[in-house]
ZADO-1210 file (C-alpha; in nm, 4 decimals, padded with zeros to 6 digits):
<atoms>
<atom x="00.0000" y="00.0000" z="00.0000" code="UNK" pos="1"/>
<atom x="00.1321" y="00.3318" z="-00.1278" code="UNK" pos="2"/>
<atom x="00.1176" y="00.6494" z="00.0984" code="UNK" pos="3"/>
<atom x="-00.1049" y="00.8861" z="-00.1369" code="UNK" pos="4"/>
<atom x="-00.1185" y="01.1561" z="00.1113" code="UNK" pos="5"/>
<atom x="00.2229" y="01.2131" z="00.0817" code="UNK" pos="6"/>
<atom x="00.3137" y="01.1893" z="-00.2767" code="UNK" pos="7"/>
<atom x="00.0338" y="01.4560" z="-00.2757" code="UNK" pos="8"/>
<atom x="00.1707" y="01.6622" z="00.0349" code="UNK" pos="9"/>
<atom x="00.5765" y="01.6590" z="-00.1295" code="UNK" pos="10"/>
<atom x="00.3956" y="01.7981" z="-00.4918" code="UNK" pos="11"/>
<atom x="00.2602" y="02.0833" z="-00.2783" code="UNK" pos="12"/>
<atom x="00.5116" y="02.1605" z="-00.1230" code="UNK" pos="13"/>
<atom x="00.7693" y="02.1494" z="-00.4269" code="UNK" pos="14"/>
<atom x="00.4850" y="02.4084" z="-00.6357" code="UNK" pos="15"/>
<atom x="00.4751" y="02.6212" z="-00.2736" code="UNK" pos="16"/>
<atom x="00.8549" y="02.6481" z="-00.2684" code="UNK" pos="17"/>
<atom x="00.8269" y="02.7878" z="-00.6528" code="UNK" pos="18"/>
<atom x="00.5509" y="03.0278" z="-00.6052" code="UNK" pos="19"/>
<atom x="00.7817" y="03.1777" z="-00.2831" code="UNK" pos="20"/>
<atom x="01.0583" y="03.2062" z="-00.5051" code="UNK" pos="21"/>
<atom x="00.8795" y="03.3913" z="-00.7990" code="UNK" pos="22"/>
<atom x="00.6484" y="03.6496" z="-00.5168" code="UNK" pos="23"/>
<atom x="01.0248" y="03.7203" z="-00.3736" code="UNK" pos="24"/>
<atom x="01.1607" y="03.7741" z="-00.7335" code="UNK" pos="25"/>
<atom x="00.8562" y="04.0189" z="-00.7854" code="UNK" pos="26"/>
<atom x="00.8782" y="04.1982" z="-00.4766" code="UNK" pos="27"/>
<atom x="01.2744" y="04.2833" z="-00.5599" code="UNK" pos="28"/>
<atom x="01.1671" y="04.3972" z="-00.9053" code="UNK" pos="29"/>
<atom x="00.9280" y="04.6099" z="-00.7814" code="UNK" pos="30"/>
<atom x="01.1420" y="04.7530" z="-00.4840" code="UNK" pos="31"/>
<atom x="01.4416" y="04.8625" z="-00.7195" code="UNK" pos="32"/>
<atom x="01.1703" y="05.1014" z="-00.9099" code="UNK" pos="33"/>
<atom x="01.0946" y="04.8174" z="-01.2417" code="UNK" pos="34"/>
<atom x="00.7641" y="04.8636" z="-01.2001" code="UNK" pos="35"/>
<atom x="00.7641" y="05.2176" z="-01.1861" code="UNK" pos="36"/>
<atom x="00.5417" y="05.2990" z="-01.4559" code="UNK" pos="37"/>
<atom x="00.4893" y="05.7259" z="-01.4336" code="UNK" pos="38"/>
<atom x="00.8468" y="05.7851" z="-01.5326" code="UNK" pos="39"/>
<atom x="00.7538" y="05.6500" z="-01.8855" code="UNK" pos="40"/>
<atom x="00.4479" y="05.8697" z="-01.8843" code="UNK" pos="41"/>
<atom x="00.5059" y="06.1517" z="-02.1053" code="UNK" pos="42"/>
<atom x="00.5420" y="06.5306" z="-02.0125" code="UNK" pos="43"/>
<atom x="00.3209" y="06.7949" z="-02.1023" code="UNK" pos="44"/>
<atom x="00.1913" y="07.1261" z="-02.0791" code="UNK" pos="45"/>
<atom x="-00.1298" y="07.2496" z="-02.2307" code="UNK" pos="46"/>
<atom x="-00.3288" y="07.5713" z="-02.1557" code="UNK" pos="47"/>
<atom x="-00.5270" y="07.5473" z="-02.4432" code="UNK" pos="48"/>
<atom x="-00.5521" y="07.6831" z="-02.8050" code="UNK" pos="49"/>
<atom x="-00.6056" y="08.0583" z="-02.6893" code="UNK" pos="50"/>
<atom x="-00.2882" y="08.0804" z="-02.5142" code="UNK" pos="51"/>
<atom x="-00.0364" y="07.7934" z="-02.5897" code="UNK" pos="52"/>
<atom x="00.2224" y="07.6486" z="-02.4070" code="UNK" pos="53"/>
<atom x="00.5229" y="07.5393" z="-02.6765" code="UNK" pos="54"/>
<atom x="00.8005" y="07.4338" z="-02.3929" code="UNK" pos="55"/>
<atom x="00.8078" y="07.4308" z="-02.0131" code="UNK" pos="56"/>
<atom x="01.0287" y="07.3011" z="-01.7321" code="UNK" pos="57"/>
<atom x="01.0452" y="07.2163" z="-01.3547" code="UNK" pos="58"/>
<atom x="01.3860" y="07.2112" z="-01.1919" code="UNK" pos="59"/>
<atom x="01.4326" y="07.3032" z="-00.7956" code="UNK" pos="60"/>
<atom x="01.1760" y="07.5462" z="-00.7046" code="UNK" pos="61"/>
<atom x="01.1224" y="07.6812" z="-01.0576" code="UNK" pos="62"/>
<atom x="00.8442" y="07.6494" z="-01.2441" code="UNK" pos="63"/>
<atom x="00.9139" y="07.7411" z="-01.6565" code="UNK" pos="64"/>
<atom x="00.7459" y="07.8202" z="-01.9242" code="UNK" pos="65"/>
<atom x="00.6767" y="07.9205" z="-02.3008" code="UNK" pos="66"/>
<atom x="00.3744" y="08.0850" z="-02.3937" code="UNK" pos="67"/>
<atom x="00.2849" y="08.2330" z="-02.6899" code="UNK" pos="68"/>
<atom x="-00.0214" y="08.4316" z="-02.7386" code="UNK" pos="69"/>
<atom x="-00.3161" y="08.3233" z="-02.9908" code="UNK" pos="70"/>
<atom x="-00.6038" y="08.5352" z="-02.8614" code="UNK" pos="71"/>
<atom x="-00.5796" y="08.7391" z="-03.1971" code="UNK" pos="72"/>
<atom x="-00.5646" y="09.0782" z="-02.9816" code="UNK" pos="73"/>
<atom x="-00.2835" y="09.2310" z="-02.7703" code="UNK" pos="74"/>
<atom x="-00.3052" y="09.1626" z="-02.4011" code="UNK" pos="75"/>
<atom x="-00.2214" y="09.2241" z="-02.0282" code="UNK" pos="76"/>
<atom x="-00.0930" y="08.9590" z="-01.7782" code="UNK" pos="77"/>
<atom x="-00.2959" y="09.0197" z="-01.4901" code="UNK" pos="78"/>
<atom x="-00.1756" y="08.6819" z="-01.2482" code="UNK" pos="79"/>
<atom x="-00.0316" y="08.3361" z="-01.3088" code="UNK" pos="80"/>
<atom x="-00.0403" y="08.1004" z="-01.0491" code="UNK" pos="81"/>
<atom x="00.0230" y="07.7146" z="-00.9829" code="UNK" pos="82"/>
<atom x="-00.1543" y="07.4385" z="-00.7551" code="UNK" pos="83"/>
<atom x="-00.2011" y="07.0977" z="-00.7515" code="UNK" pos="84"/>
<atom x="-00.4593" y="06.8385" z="-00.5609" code="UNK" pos="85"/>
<atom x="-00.1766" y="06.7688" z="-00.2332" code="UNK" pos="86"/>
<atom x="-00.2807" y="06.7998" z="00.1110" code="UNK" pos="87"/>
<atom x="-00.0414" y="07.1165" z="00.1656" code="UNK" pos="88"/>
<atom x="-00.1003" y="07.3032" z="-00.1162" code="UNK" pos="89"/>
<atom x="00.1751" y="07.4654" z="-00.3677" code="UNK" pos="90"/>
<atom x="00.2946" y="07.7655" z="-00.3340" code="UNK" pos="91"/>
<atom x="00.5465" y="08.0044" z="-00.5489" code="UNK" pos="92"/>
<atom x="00.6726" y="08.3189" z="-00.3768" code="UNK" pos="93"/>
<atom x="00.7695" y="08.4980" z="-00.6940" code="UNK" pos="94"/>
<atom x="00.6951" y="08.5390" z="-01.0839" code="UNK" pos="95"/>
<atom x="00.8811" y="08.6814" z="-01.3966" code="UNK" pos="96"/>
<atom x="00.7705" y="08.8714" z="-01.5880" code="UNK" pos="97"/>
<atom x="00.6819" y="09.0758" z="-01.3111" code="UNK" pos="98"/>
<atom x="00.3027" y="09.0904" z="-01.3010" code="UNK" pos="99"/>
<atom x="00.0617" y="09.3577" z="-01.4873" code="UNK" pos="100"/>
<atom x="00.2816" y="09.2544" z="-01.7657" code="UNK" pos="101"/>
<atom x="00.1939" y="09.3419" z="-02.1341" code="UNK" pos="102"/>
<atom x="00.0798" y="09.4648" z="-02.3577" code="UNK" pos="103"/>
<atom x="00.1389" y="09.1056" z="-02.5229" code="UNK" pos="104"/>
<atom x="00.1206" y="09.1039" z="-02.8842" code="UNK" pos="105"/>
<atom x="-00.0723" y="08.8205" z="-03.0952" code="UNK" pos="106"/>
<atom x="00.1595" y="08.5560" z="-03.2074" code="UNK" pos="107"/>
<atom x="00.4431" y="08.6568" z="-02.9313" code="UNK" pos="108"/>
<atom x="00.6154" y="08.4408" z="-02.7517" code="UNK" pos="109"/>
<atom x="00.6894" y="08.4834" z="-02.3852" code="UNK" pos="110"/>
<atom x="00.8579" y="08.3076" z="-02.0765" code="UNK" pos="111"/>
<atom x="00.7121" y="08.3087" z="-01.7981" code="UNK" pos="112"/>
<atom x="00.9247" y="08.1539" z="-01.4711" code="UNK" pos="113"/>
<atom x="00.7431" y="08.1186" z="-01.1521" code="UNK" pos="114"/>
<atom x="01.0078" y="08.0452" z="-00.8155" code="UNK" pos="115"/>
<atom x="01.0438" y="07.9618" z="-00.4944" code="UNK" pos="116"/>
<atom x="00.8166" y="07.7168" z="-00.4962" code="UNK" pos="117"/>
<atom x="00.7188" y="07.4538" z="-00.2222" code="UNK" pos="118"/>
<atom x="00.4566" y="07.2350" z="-00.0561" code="UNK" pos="119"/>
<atom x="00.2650" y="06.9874" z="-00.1721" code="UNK" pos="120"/>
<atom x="00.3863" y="06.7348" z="-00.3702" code="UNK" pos="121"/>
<atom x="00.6847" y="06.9665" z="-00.5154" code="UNK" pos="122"/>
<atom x="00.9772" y="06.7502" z="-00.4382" code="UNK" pos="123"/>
<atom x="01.2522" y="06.6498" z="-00.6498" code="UNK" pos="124"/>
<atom x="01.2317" y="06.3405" z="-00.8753" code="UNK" pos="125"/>
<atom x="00.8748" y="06.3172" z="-00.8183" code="UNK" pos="126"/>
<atom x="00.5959" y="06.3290" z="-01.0782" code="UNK" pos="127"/>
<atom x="00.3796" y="06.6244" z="-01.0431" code="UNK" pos="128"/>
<atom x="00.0292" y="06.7743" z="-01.2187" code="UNK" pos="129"/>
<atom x="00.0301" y="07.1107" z="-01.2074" code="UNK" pos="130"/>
<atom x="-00.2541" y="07.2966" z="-01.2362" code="UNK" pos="131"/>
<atom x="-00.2250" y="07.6778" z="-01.3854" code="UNK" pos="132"/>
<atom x="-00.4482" y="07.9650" z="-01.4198" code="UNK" pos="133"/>
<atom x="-00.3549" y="08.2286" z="-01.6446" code="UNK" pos="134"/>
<atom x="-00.5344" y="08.6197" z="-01.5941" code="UNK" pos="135"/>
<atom x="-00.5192" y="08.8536" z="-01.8574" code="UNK" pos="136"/>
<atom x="-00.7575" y="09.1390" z="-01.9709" code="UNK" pos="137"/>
<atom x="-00.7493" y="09.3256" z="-02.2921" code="UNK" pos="138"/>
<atom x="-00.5801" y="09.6703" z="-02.2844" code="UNK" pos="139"/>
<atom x="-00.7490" y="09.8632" z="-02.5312" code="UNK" pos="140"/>
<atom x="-01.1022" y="09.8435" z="-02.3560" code="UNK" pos="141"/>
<atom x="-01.0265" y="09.9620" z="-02.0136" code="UNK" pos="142"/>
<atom x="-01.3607" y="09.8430" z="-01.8834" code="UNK" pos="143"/>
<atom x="-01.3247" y="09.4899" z="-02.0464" code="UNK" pos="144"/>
<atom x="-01.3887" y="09.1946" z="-01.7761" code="UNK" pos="145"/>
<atom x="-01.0543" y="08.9570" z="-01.6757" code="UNK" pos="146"/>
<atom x="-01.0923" y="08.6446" z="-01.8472" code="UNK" pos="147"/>
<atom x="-00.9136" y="08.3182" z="-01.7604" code="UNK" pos="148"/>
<atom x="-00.7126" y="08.0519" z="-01.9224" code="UNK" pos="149"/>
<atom x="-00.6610" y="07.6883" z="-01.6793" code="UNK" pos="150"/>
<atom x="-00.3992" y="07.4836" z="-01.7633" code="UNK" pos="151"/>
<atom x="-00.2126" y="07.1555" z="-01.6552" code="UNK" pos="152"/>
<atom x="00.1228" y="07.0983" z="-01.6428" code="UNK" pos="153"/>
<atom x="00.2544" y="06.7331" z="-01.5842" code="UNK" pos="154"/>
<atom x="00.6300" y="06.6444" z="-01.5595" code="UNK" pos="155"/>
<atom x="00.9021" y="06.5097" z="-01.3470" code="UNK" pos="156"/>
<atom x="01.0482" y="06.7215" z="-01.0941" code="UNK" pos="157"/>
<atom x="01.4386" y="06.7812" z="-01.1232" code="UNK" pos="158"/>
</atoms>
């Protein structure tokens, strides 16, 4: 009489052994950053088609960027500001062009560099979204309402 139970038992244990080995394997991969899947997302900014955003960058506590004007009409900067959806919420301290800039011409290009900025999830080598409202108003009608422009800009943090 053969002892089924433990032919049975030994196969178990032999598959058990193999499925430790491969969870251990995955666990490794996954702790060394493999499986890290945001720094192949791609980075982008967009504001829109009114007012376009053709090149942007985030490195320390600087927030870049290129935008060129496609309203049609000359224009004032009235505010630009940054936030995203963290607990402690982002904050820049300083802006260039220094604001109440313009008049901006249709079809210019302009930087824009927002800096010393902090909180939320603004740290380096982490994957932010950025979101970014841009103010302007039209010169020429004095009486004109602001309008706004929201944006998004999502990137790796140097």
């Amino acid at each position: 009489m053969k002892p089924k139970g433990q032919a049975a038992l030994e196969f178990l244990v032999t598959y058990g052994w193999a499925f430790l080995v491969i969870l251990v394997t995955v666990g490794a991969l996954y702790y060394f950053g493999i499986f890290d899947f945001q720094k192949y997302l791609p980075e982008k900014c967009t504001l829109g088609s009114q007012i376009s955003c053709s090149d942007f960058s985030l490195e320390g506590s600087e927030i870049r960027m290129k935008l060129t004007n496609n309203l049609g009409e000359a224009v004032k900067v009235k505010s630009l500001s940054a936030a995203d959806d963290a607990s402690s919420p982002l904050a820049c301290t300083g802006i260039s062009p220094s604001m109440e800039f313009g008049p901006w011409e249709p079809g210019d290009e302009q930087d824009f560099t927002l800096t010393g900025c902090s909180g939320g999830a603004f740290l380096p080598g982490s994957r932010v979204d950025i979101k970014l409202l841009l103010v302007y108003y039209s010169p020429e009608t004095p009486t004109s309402p602001e309008h706004a422009v929201s944006g998004r800009i999502s990137g790796r943090l140097r």
